[in-house]
BANU-379244 format. One record per residue (C-alpha): x, y, z; residue in one letter. Coordinates in steps of 0.25 Angstrom, whole numbers, plus 5000, padded with zeros to 4 digits. Example, Ala and Ser with C-alpha at 12.3 -4.5 7.8 and 13.67 -1.06 7.14 Angstrom:
BEGIN
      X      Y      Z   code
   5049   4982   5031      A
   5055   4996   5029      S
This chain:
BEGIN
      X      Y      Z   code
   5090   4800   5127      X
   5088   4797   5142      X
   5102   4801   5151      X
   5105   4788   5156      X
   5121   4784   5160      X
   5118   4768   5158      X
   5115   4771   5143      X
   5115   4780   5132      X
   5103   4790   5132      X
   5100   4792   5117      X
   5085   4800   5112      X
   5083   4786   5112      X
   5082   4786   5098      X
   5091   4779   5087      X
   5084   4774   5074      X
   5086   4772   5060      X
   5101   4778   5058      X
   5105   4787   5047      X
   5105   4788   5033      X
   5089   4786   5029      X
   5085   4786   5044      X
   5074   4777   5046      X
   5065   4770   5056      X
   5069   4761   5067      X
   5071   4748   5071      X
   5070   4737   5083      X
   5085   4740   5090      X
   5094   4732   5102      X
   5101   4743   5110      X
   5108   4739   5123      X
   5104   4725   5120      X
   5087   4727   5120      X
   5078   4724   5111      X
   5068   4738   5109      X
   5059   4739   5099      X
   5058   4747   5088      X
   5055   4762   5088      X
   5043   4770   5082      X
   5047   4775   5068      X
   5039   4786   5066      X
   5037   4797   5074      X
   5047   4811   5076      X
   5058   4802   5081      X
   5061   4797   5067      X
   5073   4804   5062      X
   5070   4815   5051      X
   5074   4813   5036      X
   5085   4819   5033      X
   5101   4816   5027      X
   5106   4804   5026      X
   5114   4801   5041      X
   5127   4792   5042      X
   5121   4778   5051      X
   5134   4778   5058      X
   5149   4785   5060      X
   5160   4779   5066      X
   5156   4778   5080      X
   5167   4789   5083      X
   5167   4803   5087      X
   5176   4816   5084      X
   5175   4828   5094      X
   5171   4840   5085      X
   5182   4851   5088      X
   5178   4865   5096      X
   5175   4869   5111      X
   5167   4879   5115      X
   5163   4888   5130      X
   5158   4882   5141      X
   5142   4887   5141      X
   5132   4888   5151      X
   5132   4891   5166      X
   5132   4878   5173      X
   5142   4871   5182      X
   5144   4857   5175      X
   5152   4859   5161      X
   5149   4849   5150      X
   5161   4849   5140      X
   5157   4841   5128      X
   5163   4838   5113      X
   5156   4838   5100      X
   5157   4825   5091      X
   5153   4819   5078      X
   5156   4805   5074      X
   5166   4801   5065      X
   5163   4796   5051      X
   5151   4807   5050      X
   5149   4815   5035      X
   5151   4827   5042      X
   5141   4833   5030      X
   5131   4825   5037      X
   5130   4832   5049      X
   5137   4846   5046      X
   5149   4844   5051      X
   5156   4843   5066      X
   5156   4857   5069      X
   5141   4858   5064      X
   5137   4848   5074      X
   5149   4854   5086      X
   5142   4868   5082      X
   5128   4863   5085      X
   5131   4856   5096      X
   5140   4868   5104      X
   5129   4878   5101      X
   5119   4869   5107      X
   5125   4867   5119      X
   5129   4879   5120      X
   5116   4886   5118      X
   5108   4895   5131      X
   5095   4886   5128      X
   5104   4871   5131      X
   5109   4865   5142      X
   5117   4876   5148      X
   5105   4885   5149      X
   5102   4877   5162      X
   5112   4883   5170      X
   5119   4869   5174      X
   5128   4866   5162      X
   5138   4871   5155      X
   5143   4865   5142      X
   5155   4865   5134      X
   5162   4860   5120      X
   5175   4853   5120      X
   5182   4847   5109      X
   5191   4834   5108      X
   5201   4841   5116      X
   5193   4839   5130      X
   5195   4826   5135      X
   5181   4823   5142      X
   5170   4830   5139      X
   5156   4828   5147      X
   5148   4823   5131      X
   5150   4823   5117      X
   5140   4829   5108      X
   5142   4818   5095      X
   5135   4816   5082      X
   5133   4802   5080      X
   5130   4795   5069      X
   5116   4786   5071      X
   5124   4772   5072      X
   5134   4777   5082      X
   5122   4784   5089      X
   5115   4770   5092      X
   5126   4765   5099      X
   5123   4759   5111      X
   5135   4766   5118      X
   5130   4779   5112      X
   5114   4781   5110      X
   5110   4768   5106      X
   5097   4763   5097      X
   5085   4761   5107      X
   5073   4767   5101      X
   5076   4768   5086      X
   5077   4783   5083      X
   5089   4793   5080      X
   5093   4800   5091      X
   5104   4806   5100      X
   5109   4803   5114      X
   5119   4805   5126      X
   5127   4791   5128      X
   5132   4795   5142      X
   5142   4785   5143      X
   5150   4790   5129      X
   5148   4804   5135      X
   5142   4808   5122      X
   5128   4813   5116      X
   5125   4807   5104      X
   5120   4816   5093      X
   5113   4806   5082      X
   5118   4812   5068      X
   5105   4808   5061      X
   5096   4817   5072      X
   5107   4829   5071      X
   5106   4829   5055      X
   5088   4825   5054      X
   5084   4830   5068      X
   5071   4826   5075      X
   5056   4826   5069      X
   5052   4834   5080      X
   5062   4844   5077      X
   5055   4847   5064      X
   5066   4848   5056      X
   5076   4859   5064      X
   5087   4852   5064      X
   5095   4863   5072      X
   5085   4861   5085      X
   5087   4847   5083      X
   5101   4846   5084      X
   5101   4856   5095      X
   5089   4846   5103      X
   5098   4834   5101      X
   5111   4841   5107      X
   5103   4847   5120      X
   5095   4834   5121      X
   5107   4824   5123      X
   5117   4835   5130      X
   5106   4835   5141      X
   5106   4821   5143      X
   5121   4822   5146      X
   5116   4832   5157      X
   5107   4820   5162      X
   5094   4825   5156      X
   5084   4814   5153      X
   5073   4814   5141      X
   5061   4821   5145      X
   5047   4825   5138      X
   5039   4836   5133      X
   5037   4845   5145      X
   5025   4853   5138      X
   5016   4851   5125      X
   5020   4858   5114      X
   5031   4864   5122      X
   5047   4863   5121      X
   5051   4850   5120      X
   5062   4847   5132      X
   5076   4846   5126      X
   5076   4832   5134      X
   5064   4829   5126      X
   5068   4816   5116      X
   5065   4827   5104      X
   5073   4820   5094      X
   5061   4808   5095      X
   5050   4820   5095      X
   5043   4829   5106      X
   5032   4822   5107      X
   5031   4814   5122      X
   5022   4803   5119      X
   5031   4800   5105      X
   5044   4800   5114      X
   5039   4793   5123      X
   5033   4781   5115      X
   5047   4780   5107      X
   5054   4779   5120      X
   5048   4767   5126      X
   5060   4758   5120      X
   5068   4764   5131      X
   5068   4761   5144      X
   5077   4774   5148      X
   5068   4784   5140      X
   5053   4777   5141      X
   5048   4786   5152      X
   5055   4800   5150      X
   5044   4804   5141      X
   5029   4804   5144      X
   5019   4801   5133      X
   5011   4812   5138      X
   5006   4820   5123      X
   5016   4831   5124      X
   5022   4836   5113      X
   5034   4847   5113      X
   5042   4855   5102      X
   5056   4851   5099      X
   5066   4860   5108      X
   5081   4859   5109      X
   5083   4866   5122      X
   5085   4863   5136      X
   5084   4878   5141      X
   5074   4883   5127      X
   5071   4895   5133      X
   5085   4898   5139      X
């Protein structure tokens, strides 16, 4: 996902949708011809349960506030969501996901550990809030208003324009390869990664070989640099942020690890 106002930034991801999620296909987003992704590799989505293709295309605001956290001047009010027409069996439930989502933000190793935010949920009542956090189904995901379908692998995003970051519902209930099976970091990496590119952070890559990956790192495709960066050289926005320079990192889903 790059942070780019013109379009949506996504992990740049988007593949096979739900259900039995399998490889990927030549796509047209945003009226261009790309071509078709790798279909192997740790961006393939994880086995895992069966995942509804697509919702309704609508959201409900999970009830529930909470404090403002961290020290910063700027306050980012934001609203949980989950898309209508979800099995709430699939996923846990809207308070499972608001509950995640709250702690994580909330957490002295995120976003407010820099000293520059601070961060606060909201429910339906407040009547503009800075993003919503939403689990989105795959099909809604690849919207072109929202994440889109540009290189062929799930994946989340932050679609400025809607204000909202788009958490993909077949990544929050199989993770990422690279994650190794711990769903719990995952989901946590996922949150951190797409809330910091509502705070204008760009994707980056490995900083140190065999080090923490950067939580702007495209983890969910894998921590590898030269891997991320072959699989993003179908987009123009994200083919130069990562160096194909042999480092390797472990997962991470901190900003501020060591806060």
């Amino acid at each position: 996902v790059v942070l780019n106002t013109a379009r949506p930034t996504a992990d740049s991801t988007r593949g096979a949708l739900a259900g039995p999620v399998t490889g990927t296909t030549p796509v047209v987003t945003e009226a261009t011809t790309v071509a078709a992704s790798p279909t192997t590799g740790s961006a393939v989505l994880p086995p895992g349960p069966a995942v509804p293709r697509v919702g309704s295309g609508t959201w409900h605001v999970v009830p529930g506030n909470g404090p403002v956290v961290g020290r910063g001047q700027r306050v980012y009010r934001y609203q949980v969501a989950v898309e209508d027409g979800i099995d709430p069996a699939v996923y846990g439930g809207d308070d499972a996901f608001a509950a995640v989502v709250q702690a994580t933000l909330s957490d002295p190793r995120g976003w407010i550990a820099g000293g520059t935010v601070r961060l606060q949920r909201v429910d339906a009542g407040y009547p503009r809030p800075d993003f919503v956090i939403s689990l989105t189904t795959p099909g809604t995901d690849h919207r072109p208003d929202l994440c889109g379908h540009l290189i062929g692998f799930e994946a989340s995003c932050w679609a400025p324009k809607a204000h909202r970051v788009v958490i993909n519902l077949a990544r929050w209930v199989r993770g990422a390869l690279a994650f190794d099976g711990d769903l719990g970091l995952y989901r946590q990496y996922a949150i951190n990664h797409e809330v910091g590119h509502v705070f204008g952070n760009p994707h980056v890559g490995c900083a140190g070989n065999g080090g923490l990956a950067p939580v702007m790192m495209q983890q969910t495709f894998g921590v590898s640099d030269d891997y991320v960066h072959d699989i993003n050289q179908v987009d123009p926005v994200n083919a130069g942020r990562v160096p194909r320079d042999g480092k390797v990192c472990r997962p991470n889903a901190w900003p501020y690890p060591q806060a």
